[in-house]
N, C-alpha and C positions, 0 to 999 in steps of 0.2 A: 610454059611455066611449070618448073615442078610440084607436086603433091604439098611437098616440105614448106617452100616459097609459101604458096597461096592458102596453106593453113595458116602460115606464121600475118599473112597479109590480113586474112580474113577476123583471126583472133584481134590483132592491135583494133582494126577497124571496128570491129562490133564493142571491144573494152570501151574506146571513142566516146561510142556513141551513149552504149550505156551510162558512161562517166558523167557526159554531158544532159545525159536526161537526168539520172538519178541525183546527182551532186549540184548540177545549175540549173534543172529545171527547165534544159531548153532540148526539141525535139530538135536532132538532125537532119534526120529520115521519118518518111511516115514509116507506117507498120506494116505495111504491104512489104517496102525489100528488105528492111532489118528483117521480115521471118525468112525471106527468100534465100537472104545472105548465112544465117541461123542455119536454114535447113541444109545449106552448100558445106558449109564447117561441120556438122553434122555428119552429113554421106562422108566428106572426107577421111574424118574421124576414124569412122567405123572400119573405111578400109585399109587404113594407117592409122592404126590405134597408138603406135611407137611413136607419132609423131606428135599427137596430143599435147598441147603446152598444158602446165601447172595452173595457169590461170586462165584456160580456155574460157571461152562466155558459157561455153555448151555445159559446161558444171551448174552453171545456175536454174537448168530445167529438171536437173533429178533424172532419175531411173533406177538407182543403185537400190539393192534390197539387201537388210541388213537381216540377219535372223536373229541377230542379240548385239549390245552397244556393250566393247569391252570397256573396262574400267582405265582409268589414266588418274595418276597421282598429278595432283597439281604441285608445281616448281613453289608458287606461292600459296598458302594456306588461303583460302577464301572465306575470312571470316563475315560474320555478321553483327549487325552496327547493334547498339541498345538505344534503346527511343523511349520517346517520350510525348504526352498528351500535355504535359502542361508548360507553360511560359516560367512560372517557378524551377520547374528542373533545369529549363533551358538555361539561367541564370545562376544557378549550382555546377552545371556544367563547364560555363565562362570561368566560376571562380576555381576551379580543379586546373583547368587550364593555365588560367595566369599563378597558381600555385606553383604548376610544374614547373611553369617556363620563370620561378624566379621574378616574376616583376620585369619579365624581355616582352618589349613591344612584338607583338602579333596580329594577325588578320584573318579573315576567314574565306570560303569559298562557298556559296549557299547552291546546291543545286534539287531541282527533282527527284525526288524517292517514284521513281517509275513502278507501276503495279506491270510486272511480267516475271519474264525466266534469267535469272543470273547465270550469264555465259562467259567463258573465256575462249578467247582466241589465241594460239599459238603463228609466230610469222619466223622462218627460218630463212636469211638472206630476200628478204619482202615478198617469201610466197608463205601464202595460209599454209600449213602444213595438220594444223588439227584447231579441231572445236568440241568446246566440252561442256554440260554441264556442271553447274555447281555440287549436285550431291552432298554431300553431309561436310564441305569444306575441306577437305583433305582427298579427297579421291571424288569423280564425278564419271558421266558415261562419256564415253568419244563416240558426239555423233555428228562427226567432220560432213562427212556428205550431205546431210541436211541443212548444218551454219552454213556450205557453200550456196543454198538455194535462196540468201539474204542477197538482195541485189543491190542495198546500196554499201555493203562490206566490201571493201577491194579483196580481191584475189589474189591480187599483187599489190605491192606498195613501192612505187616510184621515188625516186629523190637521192640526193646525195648521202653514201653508206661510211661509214667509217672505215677508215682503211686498216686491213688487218686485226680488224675486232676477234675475228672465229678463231684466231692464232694466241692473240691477248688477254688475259683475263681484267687488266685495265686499260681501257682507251685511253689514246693521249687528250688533253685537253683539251676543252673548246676556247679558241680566241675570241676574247668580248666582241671584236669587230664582227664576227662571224653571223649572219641572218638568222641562220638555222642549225641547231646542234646535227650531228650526223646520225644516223639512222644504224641501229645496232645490229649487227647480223642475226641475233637472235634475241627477240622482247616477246611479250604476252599484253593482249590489250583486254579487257573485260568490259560489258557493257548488259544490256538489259535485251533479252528480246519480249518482242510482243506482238501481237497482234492490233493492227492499226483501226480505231472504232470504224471506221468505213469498211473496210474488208469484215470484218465482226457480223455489220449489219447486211453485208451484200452475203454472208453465207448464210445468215441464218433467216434471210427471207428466202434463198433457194431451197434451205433445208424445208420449211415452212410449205416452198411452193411444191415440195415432191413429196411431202409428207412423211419427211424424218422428225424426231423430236429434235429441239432446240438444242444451243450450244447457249451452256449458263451463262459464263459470264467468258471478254475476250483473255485474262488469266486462266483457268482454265483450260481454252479453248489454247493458245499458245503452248502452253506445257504438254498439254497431249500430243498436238502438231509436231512438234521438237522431238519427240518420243515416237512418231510413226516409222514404220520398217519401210517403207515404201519413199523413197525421196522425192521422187515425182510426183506422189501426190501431197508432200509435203510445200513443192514449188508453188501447184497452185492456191496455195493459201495467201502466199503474198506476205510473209512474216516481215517483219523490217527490228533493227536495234540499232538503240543509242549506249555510243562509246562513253565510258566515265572514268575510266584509271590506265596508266601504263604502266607495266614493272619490266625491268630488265636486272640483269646484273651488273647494268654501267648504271652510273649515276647519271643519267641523262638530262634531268630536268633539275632547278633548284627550287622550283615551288610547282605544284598542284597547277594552280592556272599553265603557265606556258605550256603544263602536258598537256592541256586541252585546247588550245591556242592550234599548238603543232600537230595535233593527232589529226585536228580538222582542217590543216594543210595539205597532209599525207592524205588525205581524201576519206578520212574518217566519220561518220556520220556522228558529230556531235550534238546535240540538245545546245541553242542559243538559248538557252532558257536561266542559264548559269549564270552567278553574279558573284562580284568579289563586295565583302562588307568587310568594314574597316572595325566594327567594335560587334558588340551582342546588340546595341541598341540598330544597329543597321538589318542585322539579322531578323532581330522582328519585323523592321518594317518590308522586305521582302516575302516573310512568311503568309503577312496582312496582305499584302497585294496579289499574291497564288491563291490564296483561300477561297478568291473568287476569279480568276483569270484561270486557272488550273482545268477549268470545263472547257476551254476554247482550243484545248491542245488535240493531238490526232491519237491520242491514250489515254489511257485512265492512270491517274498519280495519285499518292493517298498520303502521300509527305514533303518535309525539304528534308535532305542532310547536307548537317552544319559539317568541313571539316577544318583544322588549321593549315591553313595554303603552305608554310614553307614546309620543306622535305624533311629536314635537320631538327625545326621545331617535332617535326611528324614523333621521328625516330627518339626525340628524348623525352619526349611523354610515355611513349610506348604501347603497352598492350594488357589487358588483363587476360586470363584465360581464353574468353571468351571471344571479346571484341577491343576495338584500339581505346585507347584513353584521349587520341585527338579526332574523334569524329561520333556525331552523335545523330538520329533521325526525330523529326519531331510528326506525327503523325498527326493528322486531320481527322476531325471528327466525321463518321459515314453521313452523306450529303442527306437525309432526312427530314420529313414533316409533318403533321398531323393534320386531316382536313376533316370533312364531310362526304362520306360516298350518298350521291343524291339518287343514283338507277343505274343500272346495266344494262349497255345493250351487248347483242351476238353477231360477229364478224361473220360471215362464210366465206373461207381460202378458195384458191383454187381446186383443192382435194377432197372438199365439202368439209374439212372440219368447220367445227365452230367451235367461235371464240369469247369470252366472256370481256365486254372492256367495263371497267369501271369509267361510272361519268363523277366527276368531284368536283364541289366547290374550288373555285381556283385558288391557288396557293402558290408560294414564292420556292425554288427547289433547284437547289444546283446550278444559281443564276439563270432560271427561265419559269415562266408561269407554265404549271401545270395543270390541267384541267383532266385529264385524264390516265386511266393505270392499267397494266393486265391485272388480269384475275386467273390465269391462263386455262382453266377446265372447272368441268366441277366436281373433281377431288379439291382441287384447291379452295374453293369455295369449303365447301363441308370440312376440310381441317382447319381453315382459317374461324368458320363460325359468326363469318362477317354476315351483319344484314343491312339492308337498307336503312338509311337514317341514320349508322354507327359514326363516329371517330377512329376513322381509319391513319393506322400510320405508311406512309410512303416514301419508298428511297429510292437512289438509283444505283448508291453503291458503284460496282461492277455491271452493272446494265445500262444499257444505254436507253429502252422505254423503261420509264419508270414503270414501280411495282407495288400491291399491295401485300404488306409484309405483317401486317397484326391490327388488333381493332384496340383500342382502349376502353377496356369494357365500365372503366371507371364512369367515364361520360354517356354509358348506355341509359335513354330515357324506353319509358313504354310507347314511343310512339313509331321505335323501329318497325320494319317486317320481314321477313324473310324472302330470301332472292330462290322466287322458281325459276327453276332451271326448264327451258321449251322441250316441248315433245315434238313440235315441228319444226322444220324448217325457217325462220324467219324472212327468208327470201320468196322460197316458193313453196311453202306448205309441205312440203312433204316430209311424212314421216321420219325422224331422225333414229340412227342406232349407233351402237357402240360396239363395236367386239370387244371380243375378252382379251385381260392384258391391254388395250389401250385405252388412254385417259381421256380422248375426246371421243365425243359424240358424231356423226359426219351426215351430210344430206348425200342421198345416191343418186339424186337426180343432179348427175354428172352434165351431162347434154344440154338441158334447160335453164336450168336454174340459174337467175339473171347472174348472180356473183361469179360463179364456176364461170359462165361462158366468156365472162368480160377478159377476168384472171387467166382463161384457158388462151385469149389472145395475147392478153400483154406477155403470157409465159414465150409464149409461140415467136414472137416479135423480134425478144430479146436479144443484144449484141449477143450474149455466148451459146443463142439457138440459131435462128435464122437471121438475125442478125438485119430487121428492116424499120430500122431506127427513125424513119420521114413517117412512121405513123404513131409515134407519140403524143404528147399533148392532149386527149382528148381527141383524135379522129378516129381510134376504133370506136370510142364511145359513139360518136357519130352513124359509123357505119351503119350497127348495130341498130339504132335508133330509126336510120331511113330503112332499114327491111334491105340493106344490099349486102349484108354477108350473115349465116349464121353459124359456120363453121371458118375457119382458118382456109381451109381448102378453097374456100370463095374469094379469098384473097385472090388466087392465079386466074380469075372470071372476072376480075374489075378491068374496065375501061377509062377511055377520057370520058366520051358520051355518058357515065352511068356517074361518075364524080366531079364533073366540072359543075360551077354553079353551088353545090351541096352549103346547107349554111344552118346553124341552130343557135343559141343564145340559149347559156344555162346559168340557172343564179349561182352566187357565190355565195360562200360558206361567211358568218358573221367575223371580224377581225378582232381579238381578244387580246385585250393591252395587261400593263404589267399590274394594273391594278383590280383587275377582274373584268376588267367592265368592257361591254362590245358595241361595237358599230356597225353596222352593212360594211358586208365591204360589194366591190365591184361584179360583176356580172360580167359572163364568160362567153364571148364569142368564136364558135371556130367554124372555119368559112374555107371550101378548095377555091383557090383561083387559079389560074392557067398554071404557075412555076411550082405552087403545091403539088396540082395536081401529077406534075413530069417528074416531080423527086420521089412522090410515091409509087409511079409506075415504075421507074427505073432501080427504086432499091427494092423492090419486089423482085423484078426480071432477075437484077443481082442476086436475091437469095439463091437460087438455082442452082448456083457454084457452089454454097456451102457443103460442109464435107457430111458425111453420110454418121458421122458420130451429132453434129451438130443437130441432124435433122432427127435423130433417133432421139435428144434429150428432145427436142420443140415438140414430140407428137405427146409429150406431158402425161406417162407413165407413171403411176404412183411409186416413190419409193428411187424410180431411175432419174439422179444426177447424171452431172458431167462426167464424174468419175467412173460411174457405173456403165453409163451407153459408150465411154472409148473401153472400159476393158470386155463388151459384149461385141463390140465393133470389131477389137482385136481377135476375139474367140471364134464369131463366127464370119467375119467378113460379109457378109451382106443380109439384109432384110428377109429374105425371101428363106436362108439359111436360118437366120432366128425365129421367123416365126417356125417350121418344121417339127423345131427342138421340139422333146418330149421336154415335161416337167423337171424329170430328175439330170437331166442333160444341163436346163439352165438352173439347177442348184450348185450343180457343181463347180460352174464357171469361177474362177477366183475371184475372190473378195465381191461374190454376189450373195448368194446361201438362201435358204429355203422361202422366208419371206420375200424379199425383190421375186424370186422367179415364178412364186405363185401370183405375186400382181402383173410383174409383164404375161406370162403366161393365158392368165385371163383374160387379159387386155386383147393379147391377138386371138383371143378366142369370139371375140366377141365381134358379131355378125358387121352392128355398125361401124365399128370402128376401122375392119376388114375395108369396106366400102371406101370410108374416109381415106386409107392407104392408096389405094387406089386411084383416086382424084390426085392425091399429092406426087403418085410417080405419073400421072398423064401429065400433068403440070410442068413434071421434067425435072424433079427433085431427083437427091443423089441416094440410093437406093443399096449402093457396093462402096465399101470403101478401096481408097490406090492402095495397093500394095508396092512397099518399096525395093528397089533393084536393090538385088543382093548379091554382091559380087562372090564365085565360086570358090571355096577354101579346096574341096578335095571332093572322092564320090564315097569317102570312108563310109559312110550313112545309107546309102542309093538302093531302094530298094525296101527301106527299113521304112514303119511307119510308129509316130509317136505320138502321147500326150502326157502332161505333166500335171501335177495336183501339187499347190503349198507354194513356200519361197524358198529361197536358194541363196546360199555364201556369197557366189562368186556370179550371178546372173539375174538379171532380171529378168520380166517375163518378155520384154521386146528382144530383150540380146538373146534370153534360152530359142528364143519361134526362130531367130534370124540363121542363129549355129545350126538348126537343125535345117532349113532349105541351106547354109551353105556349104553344105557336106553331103548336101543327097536327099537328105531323108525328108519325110513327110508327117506336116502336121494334121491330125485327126481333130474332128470336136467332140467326139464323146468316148466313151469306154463299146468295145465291139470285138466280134471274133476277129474284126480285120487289125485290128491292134496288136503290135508287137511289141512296143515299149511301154509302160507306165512310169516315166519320171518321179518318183517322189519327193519331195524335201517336206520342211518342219511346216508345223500345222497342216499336213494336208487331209486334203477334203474326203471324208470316211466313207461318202458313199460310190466315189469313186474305186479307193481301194479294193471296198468289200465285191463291187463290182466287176473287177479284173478278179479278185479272187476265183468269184463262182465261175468265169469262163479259163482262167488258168492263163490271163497275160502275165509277163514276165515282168515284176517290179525292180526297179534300177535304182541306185542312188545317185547321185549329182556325180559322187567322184566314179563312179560307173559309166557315165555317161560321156563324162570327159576321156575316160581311158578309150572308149568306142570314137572319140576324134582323133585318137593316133597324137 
């Protein structure tokens, strides 16, 4: 089979599948040969770049490094709606409406006001050809490679296209008999992007677990995403959007609804959430019914917008400067309450920080009872000026744990007191500190301390470390409790004989209803029996295979993600090579810098930890990561030896390492007399630089480097 063939096979096949996972929810294939199949399309890729389809799946994982997002004028002006808080306007609104329209019967279309990023999509003959931000409505950034890292956005859009549309500047008519209008060679579809509250929370407990600060809210968190130069690490975020308008220069649709009927034919990811109301009195009662269903969605929304469904009506109401005259947003009040903070206790992470939670009278908040808020440090504390006993207000806004946002000092009686902040540890006594510049406090009794050790396992376990998912539930807790593990490393020294049998009974936590009031609840038994015990021996055995990035984030290094132990994995290829590094070596590494490499750096300094590495490669953990076959371009390079600092136009940092073994030359890990190249592009790393300065390597720019592949 040729190269061409089995690209063209393997692309329809993987669209397939993703189609069917993302858009029906239904798995094809496990995840084992979609990556297998992934990785095939991949290698092929690489060696036949020309053959590349427009809508490869291999777009969806990123790589591409942008150095700067050039500007694109938008076809259509992307205005913004004017809104409204009150039910009054909304009924001022209705009468401007039926003003325009003359006393012409109309209807409306009510949908979700989504809290995210306003994007536009351009599709030339049904392939994505660019993605943009909104920017000031008139002009926005293209940051195409990134929208393609939205997996449920087609690439492509399948279906019947109108014939000779790119030649015509009006298509011929659609026949009423006809199912579906035809598909224009060239539209623009606009929608929201966001970040989905589950991915939200799954980053900002890793962030939590490696000890970076938090991502404020999933808005924010999405805009910045969207904004990253790095596309691949934009993939792993998992952004998703919902489609809400089409525009073309054919008159495609005759009302609002059928666009979104047909966009979510074309396999558009539309919001069911959408409703057509016949008057303003239907509109409200749709309003009434999100005001509280609106929590149950996989985003945060903070509105409806009203618009008039037909196209015609749209156009002869028109526009004012700003925004349309047939479309309005009615905004929600921020989901808020007032209780009682009754005590604080202190969390300890797995990094030893600690954490302040507020304990509160329970309260009705965002359609669920809240009994509890951060407080997240004690800066926050002492600007707040909260004390025990106050009337505290709590929202959740954009957060997904609620928070304490202000006291009402109106209702301060004398019987408050002030919230001490511990000196010790609340787990295990020990002394707590704080460095300078950051906001929490931390216990350094890493090793012991009952919270850390529990945390240091579940970190360890985890599907995107080691990945030994049969000891969830409450059986490390277990372990721990019979004296048969005290590190992760005792993990690969478990038997049948030392877990069969194992059985403990722990109380459960009281059951808190919607009116404050609790009950016992049930009592927690976990117990190995024979088929327990074979899934955990055997998904241990399996960790084994995991890739040497995976096992670099499980050894639970402050500061080092996922992101950080694959670009330390790529830098230095194996364990044994990072621990080596001096200090200034792993600053330099990209997108690491001075802090990560002064915590990893310490970490392998550190006697026990040495030790623990140790047990986990007898265990027969993976230690070197594969390096991928790189088929030979030329020996332009042969001879030559290089290293680069910063990002780059036209390369990322996989495809820069690849061009340099496939032309000859050799990648270095640090600045050295045996160094002949220093790569530089934009932002790069200064101690690098100044480094090849003092020894007199030769610094090159991108297009220098290109011109040395001939």
């Amino acid at each position: 089979m040729s190269a061409q063939t089995r690209i063209q096979e393997l692309t329809d096949r993987l669209n397939y599948y993703n189609d069917q996972y993302y858009q029906h929810s239904r798995s094809v294939v496990d995840d084992f040969t979609f990556d297998k199949l992934l990785e095939e399309l991949q290698q092929l890729e690489a060696q036949y770049p020309e053959l590349r389809q427009p809508d490869s799946p291999t777009l969806r994982v990123g790589g591409t490094i942008s150095k700067e997002f050039p500007t694109v004028y938008h076809r259509f002006p992307m205005l913004s709606l004017g809104n409204t808080y009150s039910e009054a306007d909304l009924i001022e609104f209705d009468n401007r409406v039926r003003k325009g329209l003359n006393g012409e019967a109309y209807e409306y279309i009510c949908e979700q006001k989504f809290d995210g990023v306003a994007l536009s999509m351009t599709y030339e003959n049904g392939v994505l050809v660019q993605g943009a931000t909104r920017g000031d409505g008139v002009r926005g950034d293209d940051i195409t490679n990134n929208i393609r890292t939205i997996r449920t956005l087609p690439l492509k859009v399948t279906g019947r296209f109108a014939a000779g549309v790119a030649d015509e500047s009006t298509p011929p008519a659609t026949p009423a008999a006809e199912p579906t209008p035809a598909i224009p060679s060239l539209f623009e579809v606009r929608g929201e992007g966001f970040l989905p509250l589950a991915e939200f929370e799954r980053i900002n407990r890793e962030r939590e677990d490696i000890g970076e600060p938090l991502l404020a809210n999933p808005r924010n968190a999405a805009s910045g995403t969207f904004k990253q130069q790095d596309s691949g690490s934009v993939a792993k975020r998992r952004l998703d959007c919902y489609l809400y308008s089409f525009l073309s220069d054919e008159a495609v649709f005759k009302t609002h609804e059928e666009s979104l009927v047909r966009m979510a034919e074309w396999g558009f990811n539309v919001s069911p959430t959408w409703e057509k109301c016949a008057d303003i009195n239907a509109v409200m009662a749709y309003i009434q019914k999100w005001d509280t269903q609106r929590f149950t969605l996989p985003l945060n929304t903070d509105g409806i917008v009203i618009k008039v469904n037909r196209y015609d009506q749209q156009r002869e109401l028109g526009f004012t400067a700003k925004s349309p005259r047939w479309a309005i947003a009615y905004k929600f009040k921020a989901a808020g309450a007032s209780t009682t903070l009754n005590s604080v206790s202190y969390q300890v992470g797995r990094t030893g920080a600690v954490t302040p939670v507020a304990h509160l009278s329970p309260v009705l908040l965002a359609g669920t009872v809240v009994k509890r808020a951060s407080l997240h440090n004690a800066n926050e504390i002492a600007r707040l000026g909260v004390m025990l006993g106050d009337t505290v207000f709590v929202e959740k806004g954009g957060e997904i744990i609620p928070k304490v946002t202000g006291v009402d000092l109106s209702q301060r009686t004398d019987a408050v007191q002030p919230i001490t902040y511990p000196t010790e540890c609340p787990a295990c006594g020990t002394p707590l500190v704080r460095k300078e510049g950051e906001a929490h406090f931390y216990c350094t009794n890493d090793k012991h301390c009952p919270p850390q050790r529990q945390a240091r396992f579940e970190h360890f376990i985890q599907r995107r470390a080691m990945n030994i998912e049969s000891l969830g539930e409450g059986k490390i807790e277990l372990l721990i409790d019979k004296g048969l593990v005290e590190s992760p490393a005792d993990l690969y020294d478990l038997t049948n004989e030392k877990l069969l049998g194992l059985e403990k009974t722990y109380p459960a936590a009281p059951l808190i209803h919607d009116d404050g009031s609790e009950t016992p609840g049930k009592a927690r038994t976990v117990k190995f029996g024979q088929k327990t015990v074979d899934n955990i021996l055997s998904a241990i055995e399996r960790s084994k295979s995991q890739s040497f990035a995976n096992v670099l984030f499980a050894l639970g290094i402050r500061y080092v993600g996922n992101t950080t132990a694959d670009r330390l994995v790529a830098y230095f290829g194996s364990l044994d090579a990072l621990m080596a590094a001096p200090l200034d070596t792993l600053a330099g590494v990209p997108d690491v810098g001075p802090r990560i490499a002064e915590s990893a750096y310490a970490w392998f300094q550190d006697a026990e930890n040495r030790q623990y590495i140790d047990r986990l490669r007898a265990a027969g953990l993976q230690f070197v990561s594969e390096k991928k076959q790189v088929a030979q371009e030329s020996d332009s390079l042969a001879g030559k030896t290089f290293l680069y600092t910063g990002t780059f136009a036209n390369f990322s940092r996989e495809s820069l390492e690849e061009r340099i073994a496939a032309n000859g030359g050799k990648l270095l890990s640090g600045v050295s007399k045996k160094l002949n190249y220093l790569i530089v592009g934009e932002n790069a790393g200064p101690s690098k630089v100044q480094k090849a300065q003092q020894l007199n390597v030769p610094m090159i720019s991108e297009d220098e480097f290109v011109a040395m592949l001939g």
